[in-house]
C-alpha positions in Angstrom: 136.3 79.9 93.5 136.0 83.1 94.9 134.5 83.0 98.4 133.7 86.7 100.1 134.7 86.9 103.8 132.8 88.6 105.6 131.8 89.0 109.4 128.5 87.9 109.2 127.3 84.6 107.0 123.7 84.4 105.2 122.5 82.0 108.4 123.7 84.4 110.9 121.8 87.5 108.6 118.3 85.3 108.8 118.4 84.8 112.3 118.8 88.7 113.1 116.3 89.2 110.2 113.8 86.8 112.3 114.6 88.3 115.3 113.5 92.0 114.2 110.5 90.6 112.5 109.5 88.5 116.0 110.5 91.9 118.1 108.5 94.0 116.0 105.1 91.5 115.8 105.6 91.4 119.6 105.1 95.4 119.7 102.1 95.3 117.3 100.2 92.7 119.6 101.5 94.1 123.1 100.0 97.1 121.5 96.4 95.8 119.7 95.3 93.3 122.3 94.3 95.7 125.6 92.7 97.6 122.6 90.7 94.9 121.6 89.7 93.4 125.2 89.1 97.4 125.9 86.8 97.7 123.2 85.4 93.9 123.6 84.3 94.6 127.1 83.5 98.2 126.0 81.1 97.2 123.6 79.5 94.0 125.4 77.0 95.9 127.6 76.1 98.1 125.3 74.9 95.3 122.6 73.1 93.3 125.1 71.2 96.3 126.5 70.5 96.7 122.6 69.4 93.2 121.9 67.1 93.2 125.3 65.7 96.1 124.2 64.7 94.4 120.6 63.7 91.5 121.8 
């Protein structure tokens, strides 16, 4: 058998792998979600003035 050392194992390279992935998902909704509320309470009055207005 031939067994590599190395300084980091195949567990210890999935949990830093995981990590990055959580960090950067993190980033993407810390960014999307004020833009969504933002354009949710953006676009609220304006579609109910719209739909008084039709009906």
């Amino acid at each position: 058998m031939n067994h590599r050392k190395t300084c980091c194992g195949r567990d210890f390279t999935l949990v830093v792998a995981g990590q990055i992935i959580s960090l950067f998902g993190n980033a993407i909704l810390r960014f999307a979600l004020p833009l969504y509320l933002l354009l949710e309470q953006a676009l609220f009055p304006f579609l109910s003035r719209c739909m008084q207005k039709i009906f």
